[in-house]
MINU-216018 format. One record per residue (C-alpha): chain; residue number from 1; x, y, z. Coordinates in nm, 4 decimals, padded with zeros to 6 digits. Layout:
PT   chain   resi         c1         c2         c3
PT       A    NUM          X          Y          Z
...
//
This chain:
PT   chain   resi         c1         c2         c3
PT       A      1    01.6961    00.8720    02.4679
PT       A      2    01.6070    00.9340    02.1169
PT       A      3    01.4553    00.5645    02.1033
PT       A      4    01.2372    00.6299    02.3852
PT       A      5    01.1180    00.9238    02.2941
PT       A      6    00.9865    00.7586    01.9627
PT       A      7    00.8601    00.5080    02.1225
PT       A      8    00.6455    00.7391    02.3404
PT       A      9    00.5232    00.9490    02.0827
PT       A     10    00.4360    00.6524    01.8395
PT       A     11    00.2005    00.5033    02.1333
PT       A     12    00.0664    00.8210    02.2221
PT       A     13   -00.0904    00.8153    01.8690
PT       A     14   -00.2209    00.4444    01.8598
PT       A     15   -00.3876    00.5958    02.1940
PT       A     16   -00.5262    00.8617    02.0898
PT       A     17   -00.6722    00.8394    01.7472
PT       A     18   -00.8936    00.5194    01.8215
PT       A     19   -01.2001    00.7167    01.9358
PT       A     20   -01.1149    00.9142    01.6204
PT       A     21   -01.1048    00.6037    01.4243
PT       A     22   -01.4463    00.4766    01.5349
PT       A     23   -01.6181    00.7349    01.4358
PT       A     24   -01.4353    00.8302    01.1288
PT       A     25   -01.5188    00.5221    00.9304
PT       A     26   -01.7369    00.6640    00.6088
PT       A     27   -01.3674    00.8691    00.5770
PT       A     28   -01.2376    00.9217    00.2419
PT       A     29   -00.8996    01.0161    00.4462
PT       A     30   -00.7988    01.0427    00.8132
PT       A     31   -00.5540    01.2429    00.9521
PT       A     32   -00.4169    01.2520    01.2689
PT       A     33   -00.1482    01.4654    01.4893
PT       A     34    00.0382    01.3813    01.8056
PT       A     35    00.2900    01.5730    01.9327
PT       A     36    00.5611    01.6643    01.6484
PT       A     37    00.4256    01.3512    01.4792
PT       A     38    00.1604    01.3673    01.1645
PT       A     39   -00.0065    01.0287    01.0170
PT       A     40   -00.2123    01.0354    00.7132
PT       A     41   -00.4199    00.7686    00.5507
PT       A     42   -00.6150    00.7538    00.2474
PT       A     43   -00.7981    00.4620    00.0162
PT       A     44   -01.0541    00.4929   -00.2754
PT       A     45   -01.1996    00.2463   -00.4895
PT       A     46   -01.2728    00.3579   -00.8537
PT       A     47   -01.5387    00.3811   -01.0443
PT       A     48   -01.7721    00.5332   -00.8158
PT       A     49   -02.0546    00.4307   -01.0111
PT       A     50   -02.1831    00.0335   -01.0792
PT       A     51   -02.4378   -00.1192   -01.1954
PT       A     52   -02.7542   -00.2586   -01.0353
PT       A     53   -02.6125   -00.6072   -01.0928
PT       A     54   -02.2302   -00.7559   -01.1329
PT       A     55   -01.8988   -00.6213   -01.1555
PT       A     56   -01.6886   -00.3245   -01.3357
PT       A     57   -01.3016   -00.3385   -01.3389
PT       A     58   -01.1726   -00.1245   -01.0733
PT       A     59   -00.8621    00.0143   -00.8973
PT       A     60   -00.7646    00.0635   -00.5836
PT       A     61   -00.5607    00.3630   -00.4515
PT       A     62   -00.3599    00.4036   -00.1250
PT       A     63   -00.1621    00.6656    00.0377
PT       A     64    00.0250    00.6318    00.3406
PT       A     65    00.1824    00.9276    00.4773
PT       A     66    00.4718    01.0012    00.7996
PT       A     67    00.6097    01.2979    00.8768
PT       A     68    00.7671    01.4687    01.1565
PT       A     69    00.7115    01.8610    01.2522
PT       A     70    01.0441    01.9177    01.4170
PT       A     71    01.4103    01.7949    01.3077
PT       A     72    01.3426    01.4731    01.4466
PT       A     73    01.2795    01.1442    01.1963
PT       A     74    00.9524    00.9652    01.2911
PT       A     75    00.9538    00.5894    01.3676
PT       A     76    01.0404    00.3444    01.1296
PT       A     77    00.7637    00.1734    00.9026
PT       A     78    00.7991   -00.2396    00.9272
PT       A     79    00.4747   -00.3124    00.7573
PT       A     80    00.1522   -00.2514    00.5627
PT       A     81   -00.1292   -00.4443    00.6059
PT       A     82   -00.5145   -00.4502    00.4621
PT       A     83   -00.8133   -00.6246    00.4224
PT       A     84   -01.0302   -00.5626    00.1411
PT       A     85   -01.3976   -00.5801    00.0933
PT       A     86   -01.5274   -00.8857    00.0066
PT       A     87   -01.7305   -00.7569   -00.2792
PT       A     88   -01.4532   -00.8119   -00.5511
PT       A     89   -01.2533   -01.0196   -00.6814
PT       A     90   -00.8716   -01.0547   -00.8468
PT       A     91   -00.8747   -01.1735   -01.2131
PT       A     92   -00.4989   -01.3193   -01.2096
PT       A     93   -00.5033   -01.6096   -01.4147
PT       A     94   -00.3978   -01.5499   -01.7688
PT       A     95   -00.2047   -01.2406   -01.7170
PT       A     96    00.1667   -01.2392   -01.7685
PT       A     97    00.3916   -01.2859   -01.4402
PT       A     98    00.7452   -01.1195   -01.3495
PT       A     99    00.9764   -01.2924   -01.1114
PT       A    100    01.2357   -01.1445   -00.8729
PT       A    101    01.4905   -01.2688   -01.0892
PT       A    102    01.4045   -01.0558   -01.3405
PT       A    103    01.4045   -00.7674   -01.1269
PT       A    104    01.7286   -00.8278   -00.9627
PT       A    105    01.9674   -00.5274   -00.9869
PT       A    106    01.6619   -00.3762   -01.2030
PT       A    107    01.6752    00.0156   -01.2357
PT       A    108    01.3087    00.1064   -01.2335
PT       A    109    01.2836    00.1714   -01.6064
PT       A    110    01.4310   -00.1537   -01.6474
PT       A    111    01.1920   -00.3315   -01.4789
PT       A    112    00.8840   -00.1680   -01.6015
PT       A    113    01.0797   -00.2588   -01.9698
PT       A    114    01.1289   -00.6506   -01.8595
PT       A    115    00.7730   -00.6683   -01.7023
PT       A    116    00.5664   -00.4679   -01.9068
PT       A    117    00.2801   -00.7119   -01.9409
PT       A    118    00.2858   -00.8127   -01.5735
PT       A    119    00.2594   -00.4018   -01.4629
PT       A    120   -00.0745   -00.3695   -01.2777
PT       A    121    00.0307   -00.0676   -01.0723
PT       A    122    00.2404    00.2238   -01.0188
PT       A    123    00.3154    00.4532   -00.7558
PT       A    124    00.6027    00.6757   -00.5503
PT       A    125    00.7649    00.5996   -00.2216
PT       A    126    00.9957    00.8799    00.0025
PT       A    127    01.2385    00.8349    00.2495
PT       A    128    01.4132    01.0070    00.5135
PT       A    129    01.7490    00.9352    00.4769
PT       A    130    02.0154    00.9899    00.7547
PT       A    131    02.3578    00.8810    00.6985
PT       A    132    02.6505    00.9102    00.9267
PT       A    133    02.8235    01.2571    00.9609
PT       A    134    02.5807    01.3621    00.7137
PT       A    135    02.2422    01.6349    00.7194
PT       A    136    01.9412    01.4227    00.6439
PT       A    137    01.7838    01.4199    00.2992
PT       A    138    01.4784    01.2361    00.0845
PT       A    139    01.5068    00.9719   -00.1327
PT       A    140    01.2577    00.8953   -00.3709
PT       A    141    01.1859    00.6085   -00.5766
PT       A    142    00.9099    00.5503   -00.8484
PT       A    143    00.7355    00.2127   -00.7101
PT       A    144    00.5730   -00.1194   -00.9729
PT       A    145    00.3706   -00.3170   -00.8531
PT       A    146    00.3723   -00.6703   -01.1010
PT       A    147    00.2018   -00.9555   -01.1024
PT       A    148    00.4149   -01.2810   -00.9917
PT       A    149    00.3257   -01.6664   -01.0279
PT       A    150    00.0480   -01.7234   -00.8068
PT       A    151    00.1307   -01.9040   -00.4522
PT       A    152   -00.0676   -02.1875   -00.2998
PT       A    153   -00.3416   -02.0613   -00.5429
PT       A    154   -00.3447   -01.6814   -00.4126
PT       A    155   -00.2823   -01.3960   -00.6107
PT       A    156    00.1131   -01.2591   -00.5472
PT       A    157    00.2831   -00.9446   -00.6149
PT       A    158    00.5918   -00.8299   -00.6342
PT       A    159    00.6460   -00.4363   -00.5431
PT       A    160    00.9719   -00.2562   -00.7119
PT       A    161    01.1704    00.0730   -00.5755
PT       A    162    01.4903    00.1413   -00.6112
PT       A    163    01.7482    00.3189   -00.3430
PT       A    164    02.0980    00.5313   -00.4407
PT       A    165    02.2180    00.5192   -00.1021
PT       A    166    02.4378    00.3685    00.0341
PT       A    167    02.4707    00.2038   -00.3258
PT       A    168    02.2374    00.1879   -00.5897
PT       A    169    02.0140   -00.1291   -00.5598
PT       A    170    01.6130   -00.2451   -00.6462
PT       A    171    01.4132   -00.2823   -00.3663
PT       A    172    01.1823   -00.6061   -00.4177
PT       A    173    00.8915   -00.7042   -00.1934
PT       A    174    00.7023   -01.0160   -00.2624
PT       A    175    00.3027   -01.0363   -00.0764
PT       A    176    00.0380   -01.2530   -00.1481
PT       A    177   -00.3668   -01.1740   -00.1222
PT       A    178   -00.5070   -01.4415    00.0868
PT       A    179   -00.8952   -01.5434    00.0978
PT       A    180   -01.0784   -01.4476    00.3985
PT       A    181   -01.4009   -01.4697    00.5818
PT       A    182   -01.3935   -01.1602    00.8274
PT       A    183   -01.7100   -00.9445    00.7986
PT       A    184   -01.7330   -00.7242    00.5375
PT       A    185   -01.3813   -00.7876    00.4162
PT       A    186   -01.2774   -01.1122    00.1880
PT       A    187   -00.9163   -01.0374    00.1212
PT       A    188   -00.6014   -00.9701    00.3380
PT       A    189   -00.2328   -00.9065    00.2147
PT       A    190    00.0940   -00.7854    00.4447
PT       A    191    00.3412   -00.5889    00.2763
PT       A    192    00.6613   -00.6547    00.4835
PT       A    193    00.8826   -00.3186    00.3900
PT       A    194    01.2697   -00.4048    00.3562
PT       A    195    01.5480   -00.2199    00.5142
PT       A    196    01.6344    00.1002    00.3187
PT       A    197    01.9323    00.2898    00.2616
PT       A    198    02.0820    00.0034    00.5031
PT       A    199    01.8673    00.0906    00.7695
PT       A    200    01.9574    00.4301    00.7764
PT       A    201    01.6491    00.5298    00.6015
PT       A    202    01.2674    00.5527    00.7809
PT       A    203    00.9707    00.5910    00.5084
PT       A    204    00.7935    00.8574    00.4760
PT       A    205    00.5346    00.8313    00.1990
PT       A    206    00.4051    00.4825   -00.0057
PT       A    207    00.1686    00.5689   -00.2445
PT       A    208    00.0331    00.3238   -00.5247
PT       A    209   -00.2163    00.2692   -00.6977
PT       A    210   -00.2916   -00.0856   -00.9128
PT       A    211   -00.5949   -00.2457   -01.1395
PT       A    212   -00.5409   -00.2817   -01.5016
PT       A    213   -00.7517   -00.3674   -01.8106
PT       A    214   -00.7023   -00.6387   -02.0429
PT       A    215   -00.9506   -00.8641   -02.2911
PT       A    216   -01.0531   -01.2349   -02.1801
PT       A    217   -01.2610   -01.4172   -02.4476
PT       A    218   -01.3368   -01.1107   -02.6571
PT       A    219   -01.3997   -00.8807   -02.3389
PT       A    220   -01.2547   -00.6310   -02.1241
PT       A    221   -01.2027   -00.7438   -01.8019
PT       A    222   -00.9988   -00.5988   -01.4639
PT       A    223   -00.7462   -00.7199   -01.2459
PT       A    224   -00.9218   -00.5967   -00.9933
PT       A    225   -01.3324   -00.5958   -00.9858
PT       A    226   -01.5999   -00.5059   -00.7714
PT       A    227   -01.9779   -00.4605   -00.6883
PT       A    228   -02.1168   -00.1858   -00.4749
PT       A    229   -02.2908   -00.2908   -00.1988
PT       A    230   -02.4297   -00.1041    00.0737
PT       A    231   -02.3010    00.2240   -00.0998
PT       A    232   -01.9622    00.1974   -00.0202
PT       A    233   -01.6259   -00.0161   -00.0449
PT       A    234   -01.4677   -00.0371    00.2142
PT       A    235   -01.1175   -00.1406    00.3431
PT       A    236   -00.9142   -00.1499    00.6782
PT       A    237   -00.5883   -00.0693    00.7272
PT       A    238   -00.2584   -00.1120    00.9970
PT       A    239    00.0614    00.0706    00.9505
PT       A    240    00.3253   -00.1357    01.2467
PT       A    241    00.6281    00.0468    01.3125
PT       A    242    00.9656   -00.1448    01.3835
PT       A    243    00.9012   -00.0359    01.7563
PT       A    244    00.6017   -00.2575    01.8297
PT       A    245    00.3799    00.0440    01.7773
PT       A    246    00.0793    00.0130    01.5266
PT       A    247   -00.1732    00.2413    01.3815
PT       A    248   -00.5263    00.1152    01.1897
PT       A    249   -00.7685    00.2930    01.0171
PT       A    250   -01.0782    00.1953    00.8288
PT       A    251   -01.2040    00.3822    00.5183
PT       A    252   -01.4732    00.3620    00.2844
PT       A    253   -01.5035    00.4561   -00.0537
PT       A    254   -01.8735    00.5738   -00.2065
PT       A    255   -02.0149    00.4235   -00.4560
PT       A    256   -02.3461    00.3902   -00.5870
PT       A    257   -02.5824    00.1682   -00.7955
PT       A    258   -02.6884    00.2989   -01.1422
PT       A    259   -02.9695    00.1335   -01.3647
//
């Protein structure tokens, strides 16, 4: 019964925030309410200002946010996905990689201490947690994001959190940032989210932010860089939950032209 009820509720909001999606899309952040069930998204692009011509190094923030208004958890999350807009581009060649077997039983200070030159983000992820016999709780984890050995030529990540319960172990997600040619938007990566606390956990925030800094032939240079065009950046978003229900936004980020 509990299932189904999820289930309901989780389609009920696919249903009813697309006419708020539509015309939401110059939104910093959209919210959204359905029943006991809250849904949150946010993205920004930073710096705001560029100039007339080329690129700046620039980072990309995302928040992702599930809670429930009653006792009840909300749906699992399976997976992340965005597209980014095509006016940028990922500097990853030359900066140091990390590999999952480094990270492998890796407390998160650990890792951030094994990987330090491959650290290109940071964040924090929650979790509802509700073990048998047990009131439910939150778990939270400090999330890395590192840079890992490029695949088929892409860009590749490789996202670190670690869980207490029901034993303490890192939590390691590899995703790759694939070309595309789909409007305004150039890249596309799916962030698969792995089973946590055993599958007795749901997730209820991922936040993380990543773009670093480093010199390339006597320059600074990003990870991340980008042009403004059109006075925005822009990015779209889908949140699937492990019920077959999904949830996409799309969000722009001002930005203007200076010079």
């Amino acid at each position: 019964m509990r299932r189904g009820i999820r289930r309901r509720v989780a389609v009920a909001l696919v249903a009813g925030v697309v006419v708020a999606l539509v015309g939401a899309a110059a939104a910093l952040a959209i919210t959204t309410q359905i029943g006991p069930l809250k849904v949150s998204a946010t993205a920004e692009f930073e710096p705001r200002a560029f100039p007339a011509h080329g690129t700046l190094p620039t980072s990309f923030s995302s928040t992702v946010r599930i809670r429930s208004l009653n006792d009840k958890a909300p749906p699992g999350l399976k997976s992340l996905t965005f597209e980014f807009d095509k006016h940028g581009r990922i500097n990853f060649k030359g900066v140091p990689t990390c590999t999952e077997a480094k990270l492998e039983g890796a407390t998160p200070s650990q890792a951030r201490s094994r990987c330090a030159g491959a650290l290109i983000g940071t964040g924090v992820g929650k979790a509802r947690v509700e073990l048998p016999g047990k009131a439910p709780f939150t778990m939270t984890s400090p999330i890395s994001i590192f840079n890992a050995p490029p695949q088929g030529g892409e860009p590749t990540m490789i996202a670190h959190a670690w869980e207490t319960v029901p034993s303490p172990q890192a939590l390691l997600t590899e995703f790759s940032v694939e070309k595309i040619n789909h409007g305004r938007y150039g890249y596309r990566t799916e962030i698969t989210l792995p089973p946590i606390a055993g599958g007795d956990g749901v997730a209820t925030l991922a936040e993380a932010s990543f773009g670093r800094t480093f010199k390339r032939g006597g320059r600074e240079v990003g990870y991340v860089e980008a042009e403004c065009s059109g006075g925005r950046l822009q990015v779209y978003g889908r949140i699937s939950f492990v019920d077959g229900s999904h949830l996409q936004s799309l969000l722009s980020s001002p930005c203007h032209n200076e010079g």
